[in-house]
DRENROBA-630964 format. One record per residue (C-alpha): residue number from 1; x, y, z. Coordinates in Angstrom, 1 decimal. Example, Ala and Ser with C-alpha at 12.3 -4.5 7.8 and 13.67 -1.06 7.14 Angstrom:
% DRENROBA-630964
> seq_east_north_up
> 1_12.3_-4.5_7.8 $
> 2_13.7_-1.1_7.1 $
This chain:
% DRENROBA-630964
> seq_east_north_up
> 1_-64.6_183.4_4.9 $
> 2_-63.1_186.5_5.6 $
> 3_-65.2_188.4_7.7 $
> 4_-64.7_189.7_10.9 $
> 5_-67.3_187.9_12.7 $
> 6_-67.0_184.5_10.4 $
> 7_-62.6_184.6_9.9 $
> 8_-61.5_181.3_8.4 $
> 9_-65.0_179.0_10.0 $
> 10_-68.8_180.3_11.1 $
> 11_-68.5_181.9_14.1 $
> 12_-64.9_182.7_14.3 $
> 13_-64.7_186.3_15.6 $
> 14_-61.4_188.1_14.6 $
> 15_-62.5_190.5_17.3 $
> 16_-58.7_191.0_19.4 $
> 17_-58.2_192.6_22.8 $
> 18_-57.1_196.2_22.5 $
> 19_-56.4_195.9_19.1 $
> 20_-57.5_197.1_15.3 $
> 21_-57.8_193.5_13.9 $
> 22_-58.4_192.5_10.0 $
> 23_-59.4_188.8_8.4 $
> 24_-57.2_187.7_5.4 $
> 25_-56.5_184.4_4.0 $
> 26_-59.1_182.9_6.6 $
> 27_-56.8_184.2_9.3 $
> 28_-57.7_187.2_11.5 $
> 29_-53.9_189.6_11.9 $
> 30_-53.4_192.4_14.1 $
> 31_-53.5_195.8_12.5 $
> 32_-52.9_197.9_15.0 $
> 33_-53.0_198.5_18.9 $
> 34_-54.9_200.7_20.6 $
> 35_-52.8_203.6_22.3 $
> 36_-51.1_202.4_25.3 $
> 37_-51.4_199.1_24.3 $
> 38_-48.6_196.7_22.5 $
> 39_-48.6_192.2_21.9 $
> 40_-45.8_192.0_24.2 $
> 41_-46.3_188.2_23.7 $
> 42_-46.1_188.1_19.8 $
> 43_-49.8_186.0_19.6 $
> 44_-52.2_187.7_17.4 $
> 45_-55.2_185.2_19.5 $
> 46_-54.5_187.5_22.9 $
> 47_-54.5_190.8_21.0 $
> 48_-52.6_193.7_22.9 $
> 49_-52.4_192.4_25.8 $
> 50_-50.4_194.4_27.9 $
> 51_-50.6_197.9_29.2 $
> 52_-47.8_200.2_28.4 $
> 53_-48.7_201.7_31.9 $
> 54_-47.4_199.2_34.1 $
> 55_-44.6_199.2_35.7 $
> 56_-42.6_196.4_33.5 $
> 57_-43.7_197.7_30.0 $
> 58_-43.2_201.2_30.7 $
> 59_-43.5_203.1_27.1 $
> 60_-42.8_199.8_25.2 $
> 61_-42.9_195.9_26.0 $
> 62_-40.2_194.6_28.4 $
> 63_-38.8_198.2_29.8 $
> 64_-39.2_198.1_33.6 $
> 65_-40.2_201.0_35.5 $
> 66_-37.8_201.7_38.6 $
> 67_-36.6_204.3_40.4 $
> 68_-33.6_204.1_43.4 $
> 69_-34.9_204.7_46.8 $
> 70_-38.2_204.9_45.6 $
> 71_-41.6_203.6_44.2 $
> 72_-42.1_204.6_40.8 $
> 73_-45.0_204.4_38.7 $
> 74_-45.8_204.6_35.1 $
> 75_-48.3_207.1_33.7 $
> 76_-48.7_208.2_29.9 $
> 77_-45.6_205.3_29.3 $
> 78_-43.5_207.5_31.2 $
> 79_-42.1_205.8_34.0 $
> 80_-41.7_208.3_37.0 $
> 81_-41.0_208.8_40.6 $
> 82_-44.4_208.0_43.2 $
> 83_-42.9_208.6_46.4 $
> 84_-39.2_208.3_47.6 $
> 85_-38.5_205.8_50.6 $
> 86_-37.8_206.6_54.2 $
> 87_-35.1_208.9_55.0 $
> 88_-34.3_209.2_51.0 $
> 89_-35.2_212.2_48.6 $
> 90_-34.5_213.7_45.0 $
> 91_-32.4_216.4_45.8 $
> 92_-31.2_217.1_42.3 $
> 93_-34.4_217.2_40.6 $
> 94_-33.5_214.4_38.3 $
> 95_-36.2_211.7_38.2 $
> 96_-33.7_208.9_36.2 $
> 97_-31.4_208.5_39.7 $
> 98_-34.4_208.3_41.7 $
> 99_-34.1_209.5_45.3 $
> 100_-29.9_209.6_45.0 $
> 101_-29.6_211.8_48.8 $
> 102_-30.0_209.9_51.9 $
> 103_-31.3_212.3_54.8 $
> 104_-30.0_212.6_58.5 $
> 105_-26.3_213.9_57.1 $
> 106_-24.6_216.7_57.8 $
> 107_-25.3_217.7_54.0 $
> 108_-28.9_217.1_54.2 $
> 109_-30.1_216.8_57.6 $
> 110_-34.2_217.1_57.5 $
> 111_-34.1_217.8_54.2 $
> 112_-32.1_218.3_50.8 $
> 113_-29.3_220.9_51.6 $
> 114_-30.5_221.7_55.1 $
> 115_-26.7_221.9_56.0 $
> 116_-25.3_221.5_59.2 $
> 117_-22.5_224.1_60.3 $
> 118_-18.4_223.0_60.8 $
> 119_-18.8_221.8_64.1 $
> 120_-22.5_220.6_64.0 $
> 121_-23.9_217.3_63.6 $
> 122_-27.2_215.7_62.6 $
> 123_-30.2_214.6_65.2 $
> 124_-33.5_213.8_64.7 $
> 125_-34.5_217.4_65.3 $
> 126_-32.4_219.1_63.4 $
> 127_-28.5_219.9_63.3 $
> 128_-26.6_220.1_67.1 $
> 129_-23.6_221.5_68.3 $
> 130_-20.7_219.1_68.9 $
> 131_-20.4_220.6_72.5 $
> 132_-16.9_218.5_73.7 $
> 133_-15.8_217.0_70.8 $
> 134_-15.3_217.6_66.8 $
> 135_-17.2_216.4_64.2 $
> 136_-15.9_213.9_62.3 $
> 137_-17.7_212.7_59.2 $
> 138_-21.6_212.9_60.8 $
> 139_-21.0_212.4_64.0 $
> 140_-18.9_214.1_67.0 $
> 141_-15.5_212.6_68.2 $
> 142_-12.8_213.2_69.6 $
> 143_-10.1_211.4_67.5 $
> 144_-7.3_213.0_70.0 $
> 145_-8.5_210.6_72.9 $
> 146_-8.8_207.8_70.8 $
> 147_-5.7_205.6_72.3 $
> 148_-3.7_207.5_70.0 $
> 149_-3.1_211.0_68.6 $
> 150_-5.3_210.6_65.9 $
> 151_-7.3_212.9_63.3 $
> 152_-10.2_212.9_61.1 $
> 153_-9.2_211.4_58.2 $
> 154_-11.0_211.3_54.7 $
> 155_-11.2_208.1_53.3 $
> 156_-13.0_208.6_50.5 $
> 157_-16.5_207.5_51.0 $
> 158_-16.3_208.4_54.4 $
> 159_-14.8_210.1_56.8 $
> 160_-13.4_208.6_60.4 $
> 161_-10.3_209.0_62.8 $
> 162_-7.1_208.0_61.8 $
> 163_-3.8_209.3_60.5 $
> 164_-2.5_211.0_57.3 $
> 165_1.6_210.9_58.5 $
> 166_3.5_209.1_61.4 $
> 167_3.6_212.2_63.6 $
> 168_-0.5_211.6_64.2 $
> 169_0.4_208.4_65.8 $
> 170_3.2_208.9_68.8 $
> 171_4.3_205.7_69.7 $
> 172_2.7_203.9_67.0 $
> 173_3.1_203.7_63.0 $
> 174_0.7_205.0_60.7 $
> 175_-0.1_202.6_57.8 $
> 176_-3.6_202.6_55.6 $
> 177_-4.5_206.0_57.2 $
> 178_-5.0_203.7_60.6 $
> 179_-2.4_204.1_63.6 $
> 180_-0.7_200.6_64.7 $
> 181_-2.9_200.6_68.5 $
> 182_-2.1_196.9_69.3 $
> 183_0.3_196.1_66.8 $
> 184_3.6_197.8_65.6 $
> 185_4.3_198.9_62.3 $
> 186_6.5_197.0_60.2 $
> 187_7.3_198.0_56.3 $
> 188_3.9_198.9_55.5 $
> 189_1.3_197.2_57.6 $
> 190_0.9_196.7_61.1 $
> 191_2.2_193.8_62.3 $
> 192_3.1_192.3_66.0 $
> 193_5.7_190.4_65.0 $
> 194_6.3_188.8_68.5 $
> 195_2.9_187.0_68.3 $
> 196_2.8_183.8_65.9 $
> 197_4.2_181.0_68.3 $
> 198_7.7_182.4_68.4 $
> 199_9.4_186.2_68.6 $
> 200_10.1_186.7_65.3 $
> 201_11.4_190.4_64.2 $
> 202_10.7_193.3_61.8 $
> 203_13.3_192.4_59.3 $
> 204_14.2_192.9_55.7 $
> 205_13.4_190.0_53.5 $
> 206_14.2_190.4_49.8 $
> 207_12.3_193.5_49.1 $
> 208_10.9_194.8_51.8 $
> 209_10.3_194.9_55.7 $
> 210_8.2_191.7_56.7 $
> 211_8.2_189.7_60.0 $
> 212_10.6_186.9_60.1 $
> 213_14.1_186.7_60.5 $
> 214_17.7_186.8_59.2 $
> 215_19.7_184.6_61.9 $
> 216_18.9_182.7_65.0 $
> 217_19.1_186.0_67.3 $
> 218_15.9_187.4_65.4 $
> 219_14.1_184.5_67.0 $
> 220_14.7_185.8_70.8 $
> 221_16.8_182.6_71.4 $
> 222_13.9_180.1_71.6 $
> 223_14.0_178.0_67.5 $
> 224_16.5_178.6_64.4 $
> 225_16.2_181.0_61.4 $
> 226_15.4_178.9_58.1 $
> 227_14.8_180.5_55.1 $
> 228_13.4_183.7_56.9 $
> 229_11.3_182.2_59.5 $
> 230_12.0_181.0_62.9 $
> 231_10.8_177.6_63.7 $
């Protein structure tokens, strides 16, 4: 029995879901899915079951639809942006990155490349003048007043007050683009040396400026120096 309505027993339809199905050998095989349609499961019994317009077969079995900062959907298999989430938006046109540009920056303040001026920020309504301070990054500061002489330093990712030499930080070091406030600068890294337990000094220790001490007078007169530490 090879028919389509008798495949293998009376009765056994060979009829498949989406699919161009064929009887052979008493079996009943998959020609062929419909368009937009694929066996994502591998089991000629449930046909093509799965839409290639969903949003986790997008164009082929097992390709997810996403986008970042965004929902997506998928439409003729071609998985695409729906609408970008809150305070995100596809500034460079490009649907793979998805809504790459968050809004409310000095860069894109309402909306992509609404550009705030050199000494403007970004508000709610729109870009502002930084009236008594600078900007700094997206906001306005005034990195002078901050305990220390500092500046607006780039870091990078971001941009915030800090120092780029010593001379930004009177009285204090400058290490990691961040001046020594409570601490004091020793080699490298801030460091109040007087604090663990004991005052222990800024000294040099094999190959380089650490806390700790080279004799008993590092340790202002209260423990011993052993092997570069007061105790």
């Amino acid at each position: 029995m090879d028919s389509l309505d008798d495949c293998g027993a009376c009765g056994a339809s060979c009829a498949r879901a989406n699919a161009t199905a064929s009887c052979a050998g008493d079996s009943c095989h998959i020609d062929s899915c419909d368009a937009g349609f694929d066996s994502c499961d591998g089991e000629d019994s449930t046909g093509c079951e799965n839409s290639l317009d969903s949003t986790s077969d997008c164009g082929a079995c097992g390709t997810p639809c996403s986008r970042l900062n965004a929902t997506a959907s998928c439409q003729d298999e071609v998985c695409q942006i729906e609408i970008c989430s809150l305070g995100f938006d596809d500034c460079d046109g490009v649907d793979f990155n998805g809504c790459e540009d968050a809004m409310g920056t000095v860069d894109d303040c309402l909306a992509c490349d609404d550009t705030c001026a050199l000494n403007q920020y970004c508000d709610a309504s729109g870009c502002l003048d930084c009236v008594e301070d600078s900007r700094c990054g997206d906001g306005c500061i005034n990195c002078a007043a901050q305990v220390t002489n500092m500046v607006c330093h780039d870091f990078g990712l971001y941009f915030e007050c800090g120092c780029d030499q010593p001379a930004d930080c009177p009285g204090a070091g400058c290490s990691a683009n961040h001046c020594c406030v409570e601490n004091n600068l020793c080699g490298n890294a801030c460091d109040d040396c007087s604090a663990p337990l004991i005052n222990q000094a800024c000294v040099y220790l094999a190959s380089a400026y650490a806390c700790g001490c080279v004799n008993d007078g590092d340790c202002g007169g209260v423990g011993s120096c052993i092997d570069g530490q007061c105790s």
